[in-house]
KEKE-3310 file (N, C-alpha, C; in steps of 0.2 Angstrom, whole numbers, plus 5000, padded with zeros to 4 digits):
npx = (4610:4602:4591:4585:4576:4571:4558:4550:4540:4534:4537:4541:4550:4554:4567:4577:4587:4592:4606:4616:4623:4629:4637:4652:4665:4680:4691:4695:4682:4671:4656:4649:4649:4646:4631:4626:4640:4651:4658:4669:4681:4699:4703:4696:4700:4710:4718:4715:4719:4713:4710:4701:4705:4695:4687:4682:4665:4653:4658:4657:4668:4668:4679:4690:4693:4694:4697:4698:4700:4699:4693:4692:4672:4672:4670:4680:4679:4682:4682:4685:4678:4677:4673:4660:4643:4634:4623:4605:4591:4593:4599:4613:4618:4611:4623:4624:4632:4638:4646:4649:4646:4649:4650:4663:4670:4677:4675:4666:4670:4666:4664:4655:4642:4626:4617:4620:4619:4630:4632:4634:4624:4614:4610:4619:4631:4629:4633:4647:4654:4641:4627:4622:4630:4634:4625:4637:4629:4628:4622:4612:4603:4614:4611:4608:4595:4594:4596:4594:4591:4591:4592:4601:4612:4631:4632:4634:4648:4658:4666:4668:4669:4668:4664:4662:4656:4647:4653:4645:4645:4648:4652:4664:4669:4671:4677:4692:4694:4696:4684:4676:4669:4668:4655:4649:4633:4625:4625:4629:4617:4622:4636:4633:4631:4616:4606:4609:4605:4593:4586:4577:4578:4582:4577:4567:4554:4549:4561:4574:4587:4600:4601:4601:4613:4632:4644:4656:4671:4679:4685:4690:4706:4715:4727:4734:4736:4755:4757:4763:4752:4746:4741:4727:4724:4736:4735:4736:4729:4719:4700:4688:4671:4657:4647:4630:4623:4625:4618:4604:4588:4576:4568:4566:4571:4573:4584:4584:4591:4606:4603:4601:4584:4568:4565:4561:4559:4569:4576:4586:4594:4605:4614:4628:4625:4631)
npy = (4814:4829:4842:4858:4868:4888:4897:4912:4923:4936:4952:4967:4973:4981:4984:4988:4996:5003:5011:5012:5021:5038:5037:5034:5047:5056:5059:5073:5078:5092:5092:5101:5107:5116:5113:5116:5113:5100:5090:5082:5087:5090:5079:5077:5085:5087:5073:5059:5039:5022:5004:4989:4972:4960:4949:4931:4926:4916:4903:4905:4905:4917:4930:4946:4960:4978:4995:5013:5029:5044:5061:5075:5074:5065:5051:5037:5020:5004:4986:4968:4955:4936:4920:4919:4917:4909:4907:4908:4906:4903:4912:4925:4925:4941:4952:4960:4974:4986:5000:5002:5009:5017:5009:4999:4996:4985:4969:4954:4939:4920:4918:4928:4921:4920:4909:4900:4891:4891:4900:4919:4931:4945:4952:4948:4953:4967:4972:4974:4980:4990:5003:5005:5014:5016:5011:5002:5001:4998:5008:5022:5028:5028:5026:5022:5019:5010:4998:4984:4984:4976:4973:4982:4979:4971:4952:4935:4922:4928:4944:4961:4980:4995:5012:5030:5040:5051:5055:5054:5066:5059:5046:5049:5056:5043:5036:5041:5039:5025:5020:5012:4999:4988:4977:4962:4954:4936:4920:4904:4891:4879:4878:4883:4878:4862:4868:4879:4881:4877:4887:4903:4922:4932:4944:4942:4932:4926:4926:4917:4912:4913:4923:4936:4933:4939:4936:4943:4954:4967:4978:4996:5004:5020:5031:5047:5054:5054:5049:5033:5017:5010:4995:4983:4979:4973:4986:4982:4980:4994:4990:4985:4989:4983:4975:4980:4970:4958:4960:4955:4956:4957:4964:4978:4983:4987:4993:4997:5007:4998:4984:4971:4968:4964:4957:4948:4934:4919:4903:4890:4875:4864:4852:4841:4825:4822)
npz = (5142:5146:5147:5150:5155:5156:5159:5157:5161:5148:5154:5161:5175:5188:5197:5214:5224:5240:5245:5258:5260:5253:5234:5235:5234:5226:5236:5245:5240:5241:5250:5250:5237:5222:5214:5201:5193:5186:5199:5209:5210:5208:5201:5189:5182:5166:5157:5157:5160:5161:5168:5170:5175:5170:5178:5182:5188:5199:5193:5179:5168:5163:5156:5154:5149:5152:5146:5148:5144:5149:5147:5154:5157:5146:5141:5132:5129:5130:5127:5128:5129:5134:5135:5138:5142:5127:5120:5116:5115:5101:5096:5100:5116:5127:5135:5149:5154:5165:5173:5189:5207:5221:5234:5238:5229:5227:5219:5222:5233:5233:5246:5247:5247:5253:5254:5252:5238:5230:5222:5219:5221:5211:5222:5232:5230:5229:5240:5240:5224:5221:5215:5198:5190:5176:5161:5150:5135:5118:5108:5110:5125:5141:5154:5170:5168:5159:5160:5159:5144:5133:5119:5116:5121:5119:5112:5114:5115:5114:5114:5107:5112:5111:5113:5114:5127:5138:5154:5171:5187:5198:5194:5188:5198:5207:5199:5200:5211:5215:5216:5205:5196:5184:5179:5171:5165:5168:5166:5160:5164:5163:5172:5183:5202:5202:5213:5209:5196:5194:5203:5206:5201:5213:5212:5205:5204:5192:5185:5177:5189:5182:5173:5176:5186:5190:5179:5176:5182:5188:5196:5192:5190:5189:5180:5178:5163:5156:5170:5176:5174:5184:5191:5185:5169:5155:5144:5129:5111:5104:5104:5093:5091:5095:5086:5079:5077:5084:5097:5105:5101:5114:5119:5123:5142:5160:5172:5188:5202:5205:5204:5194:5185:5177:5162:5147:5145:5139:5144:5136:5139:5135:5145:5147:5158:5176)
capx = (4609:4594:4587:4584:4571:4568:4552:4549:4532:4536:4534:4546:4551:4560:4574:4579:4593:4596:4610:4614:4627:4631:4643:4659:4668:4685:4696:4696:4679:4669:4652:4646:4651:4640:4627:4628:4643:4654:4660:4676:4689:4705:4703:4691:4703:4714:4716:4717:4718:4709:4709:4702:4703:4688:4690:4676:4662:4648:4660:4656:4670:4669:4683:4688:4698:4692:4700:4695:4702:4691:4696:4686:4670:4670:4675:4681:4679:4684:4679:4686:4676:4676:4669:4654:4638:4634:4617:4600:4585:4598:4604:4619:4616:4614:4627:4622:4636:4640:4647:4644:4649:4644:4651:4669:4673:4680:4672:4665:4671:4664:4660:4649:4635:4624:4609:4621:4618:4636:4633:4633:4617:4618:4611:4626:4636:4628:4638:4656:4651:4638:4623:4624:4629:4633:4625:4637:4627:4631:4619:4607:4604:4618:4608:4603:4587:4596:4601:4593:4591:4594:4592:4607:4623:4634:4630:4637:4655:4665:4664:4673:4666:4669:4660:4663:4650:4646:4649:4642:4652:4648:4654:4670:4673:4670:4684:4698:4694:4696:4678:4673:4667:4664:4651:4645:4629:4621:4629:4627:4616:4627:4641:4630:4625:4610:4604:4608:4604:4587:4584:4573:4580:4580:4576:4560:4553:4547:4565:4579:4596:4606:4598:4603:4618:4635:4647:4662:4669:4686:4689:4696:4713:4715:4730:4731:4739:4761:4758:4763:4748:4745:4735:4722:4726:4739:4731:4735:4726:4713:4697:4681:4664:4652:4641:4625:4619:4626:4615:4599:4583:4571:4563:4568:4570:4576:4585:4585:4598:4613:4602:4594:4577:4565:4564:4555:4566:4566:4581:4585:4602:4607:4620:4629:4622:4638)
capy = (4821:4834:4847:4861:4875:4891:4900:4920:4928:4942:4957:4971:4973:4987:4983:4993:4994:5009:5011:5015:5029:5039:5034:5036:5054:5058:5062:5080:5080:5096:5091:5107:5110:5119:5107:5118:5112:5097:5091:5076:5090:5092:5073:5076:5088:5084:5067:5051:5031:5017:4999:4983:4964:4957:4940:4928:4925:4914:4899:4908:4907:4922:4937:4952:4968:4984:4999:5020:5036:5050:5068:5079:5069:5063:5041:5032:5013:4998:4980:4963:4947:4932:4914:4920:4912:4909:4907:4910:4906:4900:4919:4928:4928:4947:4952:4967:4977:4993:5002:5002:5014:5017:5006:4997:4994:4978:4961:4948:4933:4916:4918:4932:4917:4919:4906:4893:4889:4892:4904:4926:4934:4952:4957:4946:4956:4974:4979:4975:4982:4993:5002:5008:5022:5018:5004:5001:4999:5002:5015:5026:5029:5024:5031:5015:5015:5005:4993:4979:4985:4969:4974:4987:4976:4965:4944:4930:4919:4932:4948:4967:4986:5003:5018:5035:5042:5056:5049:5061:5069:5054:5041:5053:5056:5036:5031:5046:5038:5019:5015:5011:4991:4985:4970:4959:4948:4932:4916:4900:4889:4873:4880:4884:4871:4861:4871:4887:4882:4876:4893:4908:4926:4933:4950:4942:4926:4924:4925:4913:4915:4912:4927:4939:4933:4943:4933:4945:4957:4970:4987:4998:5009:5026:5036:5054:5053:5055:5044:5025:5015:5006:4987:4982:4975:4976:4988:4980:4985:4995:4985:4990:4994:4977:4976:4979:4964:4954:4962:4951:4962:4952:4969:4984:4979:4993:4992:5004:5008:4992:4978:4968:4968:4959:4958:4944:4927:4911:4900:4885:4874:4858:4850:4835:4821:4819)
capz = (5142:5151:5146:5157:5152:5160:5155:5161:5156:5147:5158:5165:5181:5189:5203:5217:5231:5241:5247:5267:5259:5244:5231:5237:5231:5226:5239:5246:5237:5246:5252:5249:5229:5216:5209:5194:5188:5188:5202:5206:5212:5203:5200:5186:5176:5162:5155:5163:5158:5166:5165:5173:5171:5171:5181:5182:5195:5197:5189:5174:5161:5159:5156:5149:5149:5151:5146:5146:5140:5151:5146:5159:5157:5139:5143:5126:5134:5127:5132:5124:5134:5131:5138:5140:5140:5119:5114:5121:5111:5094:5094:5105:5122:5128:5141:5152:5157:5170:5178:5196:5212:5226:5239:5242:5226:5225:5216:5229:5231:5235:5252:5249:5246:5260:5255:5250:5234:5227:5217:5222:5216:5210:5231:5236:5227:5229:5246:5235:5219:5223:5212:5191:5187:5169:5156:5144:5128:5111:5107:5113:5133:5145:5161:5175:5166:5152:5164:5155:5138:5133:5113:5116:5122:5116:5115:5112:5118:5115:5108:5109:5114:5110:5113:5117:5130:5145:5164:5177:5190:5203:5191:5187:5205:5208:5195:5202:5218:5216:5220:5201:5194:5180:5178:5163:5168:5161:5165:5157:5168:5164:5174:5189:5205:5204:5214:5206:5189:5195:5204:5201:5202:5220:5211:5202:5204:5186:5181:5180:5193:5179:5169:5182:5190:5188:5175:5178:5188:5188:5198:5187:5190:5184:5182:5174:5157:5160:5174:5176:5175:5191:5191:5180:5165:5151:5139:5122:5105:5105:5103:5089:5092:5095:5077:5085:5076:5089:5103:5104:5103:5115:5121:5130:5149:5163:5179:5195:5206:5208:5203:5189:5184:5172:5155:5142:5145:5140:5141:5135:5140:5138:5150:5149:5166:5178)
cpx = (4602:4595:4584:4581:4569:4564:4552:4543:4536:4535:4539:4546:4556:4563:4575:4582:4595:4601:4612:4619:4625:4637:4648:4663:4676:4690:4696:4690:4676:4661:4646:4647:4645:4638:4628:4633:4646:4659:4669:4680:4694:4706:4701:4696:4709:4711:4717:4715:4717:4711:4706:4702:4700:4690:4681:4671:4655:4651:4657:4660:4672:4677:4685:4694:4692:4697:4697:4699:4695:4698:4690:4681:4667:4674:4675:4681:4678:4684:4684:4682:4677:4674:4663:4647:4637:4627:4610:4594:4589:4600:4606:4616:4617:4617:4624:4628:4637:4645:4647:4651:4645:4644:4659:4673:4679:4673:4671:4667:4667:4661:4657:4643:4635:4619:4614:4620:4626:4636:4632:4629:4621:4614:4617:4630:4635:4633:4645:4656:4649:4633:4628:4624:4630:4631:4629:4634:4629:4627:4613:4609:4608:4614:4607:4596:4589:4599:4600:4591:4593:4596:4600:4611:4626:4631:4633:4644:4658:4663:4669:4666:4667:4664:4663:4657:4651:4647:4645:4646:4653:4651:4664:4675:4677:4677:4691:4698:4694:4691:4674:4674:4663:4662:4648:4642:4628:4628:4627:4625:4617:4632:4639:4628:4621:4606:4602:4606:4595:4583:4580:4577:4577:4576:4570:4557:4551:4555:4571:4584:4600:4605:4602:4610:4625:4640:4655:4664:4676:4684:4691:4700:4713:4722:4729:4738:4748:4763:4760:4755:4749:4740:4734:4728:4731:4734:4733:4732:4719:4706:4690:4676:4660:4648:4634:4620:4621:4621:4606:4594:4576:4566:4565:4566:4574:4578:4588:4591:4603:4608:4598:4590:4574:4567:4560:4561:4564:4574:4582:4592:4601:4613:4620:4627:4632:4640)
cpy = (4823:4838:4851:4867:4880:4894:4906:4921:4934:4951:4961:4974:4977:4985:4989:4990:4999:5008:5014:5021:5031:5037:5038:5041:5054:5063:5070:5083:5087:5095:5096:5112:5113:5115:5108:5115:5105:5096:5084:5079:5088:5085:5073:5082:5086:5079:5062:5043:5028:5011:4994:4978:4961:4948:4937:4929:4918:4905:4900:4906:4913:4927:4938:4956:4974:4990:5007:5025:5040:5058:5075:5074:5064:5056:5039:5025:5007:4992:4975:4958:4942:4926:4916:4917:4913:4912:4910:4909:4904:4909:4921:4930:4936:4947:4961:4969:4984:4992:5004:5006:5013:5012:5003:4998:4989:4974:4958:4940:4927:4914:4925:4931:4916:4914:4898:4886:4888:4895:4913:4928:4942:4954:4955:4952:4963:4976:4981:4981:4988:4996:5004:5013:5024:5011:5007:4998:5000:5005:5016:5028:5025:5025:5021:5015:5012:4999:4987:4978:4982:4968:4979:4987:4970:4959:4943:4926:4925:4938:4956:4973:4991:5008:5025:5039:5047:5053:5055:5062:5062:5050:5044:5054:5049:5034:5035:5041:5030:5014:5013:5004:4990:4978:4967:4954:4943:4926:4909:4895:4881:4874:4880:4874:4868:4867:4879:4886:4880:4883:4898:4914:4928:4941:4949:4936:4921:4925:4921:4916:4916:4920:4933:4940:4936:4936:4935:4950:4962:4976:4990:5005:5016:5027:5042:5052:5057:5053:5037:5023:5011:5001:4987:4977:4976:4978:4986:4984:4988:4989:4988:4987:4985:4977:4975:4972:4958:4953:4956:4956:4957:4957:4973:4982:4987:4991:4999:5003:5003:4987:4977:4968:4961:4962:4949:4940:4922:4907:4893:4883:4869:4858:4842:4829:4822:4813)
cpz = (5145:5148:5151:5153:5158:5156:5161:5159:5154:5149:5161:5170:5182:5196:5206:5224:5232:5245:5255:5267:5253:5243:5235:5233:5231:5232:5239:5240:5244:5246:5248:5242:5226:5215:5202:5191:5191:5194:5202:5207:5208:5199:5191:5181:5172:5160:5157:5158:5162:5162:5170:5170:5174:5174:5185:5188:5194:5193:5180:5167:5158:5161:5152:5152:5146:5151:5143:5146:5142:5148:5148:5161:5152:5142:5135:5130:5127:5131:5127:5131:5130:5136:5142:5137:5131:5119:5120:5114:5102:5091:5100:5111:5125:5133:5144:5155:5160:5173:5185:5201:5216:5234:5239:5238:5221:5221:5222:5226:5234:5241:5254:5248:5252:5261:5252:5245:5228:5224:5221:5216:5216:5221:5235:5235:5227:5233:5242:5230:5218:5216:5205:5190:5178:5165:5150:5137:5122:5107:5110:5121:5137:5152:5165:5171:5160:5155:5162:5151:5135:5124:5111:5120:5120:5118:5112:5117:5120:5108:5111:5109:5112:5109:5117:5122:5136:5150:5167:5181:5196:5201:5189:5195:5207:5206:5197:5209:5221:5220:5213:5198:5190:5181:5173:5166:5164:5160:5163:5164:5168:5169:5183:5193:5203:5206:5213:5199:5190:5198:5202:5203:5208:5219:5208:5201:5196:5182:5183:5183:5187:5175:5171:5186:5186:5184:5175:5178:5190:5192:5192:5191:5186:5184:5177:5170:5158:5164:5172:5178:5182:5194:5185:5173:5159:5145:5133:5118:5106:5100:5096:5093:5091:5090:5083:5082:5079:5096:5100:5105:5104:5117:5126:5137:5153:5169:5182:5197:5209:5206:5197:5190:5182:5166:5152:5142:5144:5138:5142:5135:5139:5141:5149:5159:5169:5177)
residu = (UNK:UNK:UNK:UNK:UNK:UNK:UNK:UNK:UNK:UNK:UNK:UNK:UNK:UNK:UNK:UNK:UNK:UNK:UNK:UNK:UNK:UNK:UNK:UNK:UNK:UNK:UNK:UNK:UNK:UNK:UNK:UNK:UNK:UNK:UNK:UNK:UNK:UNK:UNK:UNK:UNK:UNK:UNK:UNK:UNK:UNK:UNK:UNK:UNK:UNK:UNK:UNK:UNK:UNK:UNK:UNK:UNK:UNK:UNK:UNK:UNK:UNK:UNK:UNK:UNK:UNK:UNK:UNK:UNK:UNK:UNK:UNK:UNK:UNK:UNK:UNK:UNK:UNK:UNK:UNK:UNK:UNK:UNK:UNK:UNK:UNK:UNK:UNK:UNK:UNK:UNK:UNK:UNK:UNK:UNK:UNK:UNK:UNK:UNK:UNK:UNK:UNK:UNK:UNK:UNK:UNK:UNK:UNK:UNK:UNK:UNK:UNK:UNK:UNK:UNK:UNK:UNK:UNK:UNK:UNK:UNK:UNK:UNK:UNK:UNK:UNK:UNK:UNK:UNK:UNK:UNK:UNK:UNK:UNK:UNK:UNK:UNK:UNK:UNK:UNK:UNK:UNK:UNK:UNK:UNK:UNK:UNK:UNK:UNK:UNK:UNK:UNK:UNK:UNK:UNK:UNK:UNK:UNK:UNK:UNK:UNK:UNK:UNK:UNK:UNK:UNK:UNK:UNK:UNK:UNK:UNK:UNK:UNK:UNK:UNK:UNK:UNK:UNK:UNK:UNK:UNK:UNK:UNK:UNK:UNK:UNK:UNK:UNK:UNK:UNK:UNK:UNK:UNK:UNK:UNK:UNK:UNK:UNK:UNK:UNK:UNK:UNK:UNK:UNK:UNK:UNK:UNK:UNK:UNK:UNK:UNK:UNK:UNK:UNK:UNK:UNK:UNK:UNK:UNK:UNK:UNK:UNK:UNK:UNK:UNK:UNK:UNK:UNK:UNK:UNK:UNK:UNK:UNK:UNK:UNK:UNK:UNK:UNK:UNK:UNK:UNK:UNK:UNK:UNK:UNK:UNK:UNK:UNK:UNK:UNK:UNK:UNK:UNK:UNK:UNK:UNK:UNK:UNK:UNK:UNK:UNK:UNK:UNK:UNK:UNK:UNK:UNK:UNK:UNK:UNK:UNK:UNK:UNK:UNK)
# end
């Protein structure tokens, strides 16, 4: 058996990635709309249902189902994960989850490791994915400044979501318009390379890869309520509300536009030798 320790100083770091567009808009969006009011064109009216399924990345483990109930721009969203990293310091490891816009759309797959480590960092994966527009937390600020709010998301294996919350019109257009991706981070660094489990974050040297890196990874499908759902995942039962005493409260941490940041880390793994 080995023992493999990552050690962080505790200090927060703020992340950033601009992007070479803006988010991608709903179809026969107009350029030129009110600021004042919402916008997402005719996309954005009524009710609509969403869902993706969360399929691993990173050799992770990890998946999940996502599924949302928007009605104008109020989102009820439901998550269920599971095989996700467990512990972190002998309580639930926290999972950092968003959703992200602002580029293809899709999940990356394995050949979008470009330093050949075998694993995709969150910049791998920025251009697919693209930045946050909403952190799933389960209470308070969902805004990208809660992007590593590490006290306020779910942890552990496996755990479930619910929340009702506000998008913006960006994040609303985003999902009418099949450029919206959900991600849950934070993968166990027994699963990773050698060389990715030994790694440091490419987004902050004082932080481990594993800390950082995407765990798993869905689009999500919309249709307007009356319609046939079209992909994503079978929606099943609705899920409850994560106990926040599942959430590890290591110290409020913040991430900028598409990427992780810092936050106050220390993790501890063992791995069985080959």
């Amino acid at each position: 058996m080995r023992t493999t320790k990552f050690l962080a100083a505790p200090a927060l770091a703020l992340g950033a990635l601009t992007l070479a567009a803006g988010p991608a808009l709903a179809h026969g969006h107009d350029d030129g709309h009110d600021d004042g009011g919402h916008d997402g064109g005719s996309h954005a009216e009524g009710t609509w249902s969403g869902q993706a399924h969360l399929g691993e990345l990173n050799n992770s483990g990890t998946t999940g189902d996502f599924w949302l109930e928007l009605d104008g721009h109020e989102a009820t969203v439901s998550m269920n994960v599971s095989g996700a990293a467990e512990t972190f310091m002998d309580a639930p490891f926290p999972h950092a989850q968003h959703i992200h816009i602002g580029a293809e759309g899709t999940c990356p797959g394995p050949e979008a490791d470009m330093n050949g480590d075998d694993a995709v960092n969150v910049e791998e994966g920025h251009p697919f994915y693209g930045m946050i527009a909403t952190s799933l937390t389960t209470e308070g600020d969902t805004s990208p400044d809660s992007g590593l709010a590490v006290d306020r998301f779910p942890g552990g294996s496996a755990y479930t979501y619910e929340r009702t919350l506000e998008l913006d019109d960006d994040t609303v257009a985003a999902l009418a318009d099949g450029t919206a991706v959900v991600v849950v981070h934070g993968v166990d660094p027994a699963n990773l390379s050698d060389a990715a489990a030994g790694a440091q974050s490419e987004l902050d040297p004082s932080l481990p890869l594993a800390a950082t890196l995407p765990a798993a990874c869905g689009p999500v499908t919309v249709s307007q309520v009356g319609e046939m759902p079209h992909g994503g995942a079978d929606t099943g039962s609705p899920v409850q509300q994560s106990d926040d005493g599942t959430a590890l409260a290591v110290g409020a941490g913040v991430l900028g536009v598409g990427i992780l940041g810092g936050g106050a880390w220390a993790l501890k793994r063992r791995a069985a030798t080959a």
